[in-house]
N, C-alpha and C positions, 0 to 999 in steps of 0.2 A: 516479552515484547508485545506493545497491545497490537493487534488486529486493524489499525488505525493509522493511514498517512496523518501526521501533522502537518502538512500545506492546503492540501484539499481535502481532506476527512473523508478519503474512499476507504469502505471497510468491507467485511466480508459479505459477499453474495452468497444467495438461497436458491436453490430449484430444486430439479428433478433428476434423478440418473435411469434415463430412459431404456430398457435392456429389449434385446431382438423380438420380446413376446412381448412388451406393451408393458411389461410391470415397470410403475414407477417406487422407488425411495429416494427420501432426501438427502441430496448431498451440497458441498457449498463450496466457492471460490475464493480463494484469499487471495489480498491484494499480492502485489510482488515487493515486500519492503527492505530496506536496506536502512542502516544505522549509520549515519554519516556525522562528520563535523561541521556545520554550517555557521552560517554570521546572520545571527536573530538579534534585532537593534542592535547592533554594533560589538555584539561580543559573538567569541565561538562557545558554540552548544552542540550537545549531540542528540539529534532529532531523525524519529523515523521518516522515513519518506519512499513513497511510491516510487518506485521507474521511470512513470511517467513524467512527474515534478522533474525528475532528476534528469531528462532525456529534453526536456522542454526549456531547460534555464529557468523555472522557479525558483527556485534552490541555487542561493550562491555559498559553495562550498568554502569551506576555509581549508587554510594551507598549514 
């Protein structure tokens, strides 16, 4: 599965993992995606999508 909401194209976040002494390595944040059936132009497909799309009504789901 890619790394990539298909409705708003949020992908994976970069920083830092900041530890008790100040040393930083990088670490990163992936989106929260989910694989659903949705209705893109009028048919169902199965497309990834964020939480958020899916929590928002972006995303109308098919049945």
């Amino acid at each position: 599965m890619p790394g990539k909401c298909d409705v708003c194209g949020k992908t994976v976040g970069i920083g830092n993992a900041v530890s008790h002494s100040n040393r930083r390595t990088k670490r990163t944040w992936s989106p929260n995606l989910q694989r659903v059936m949705a209705v893109v132009d009028g048919r169902r497909k199965k497309i990834s999508v964020c939480t958020r799309c899916l929590r928002s009504g972006t995303v109308k789901r098919a049945l």
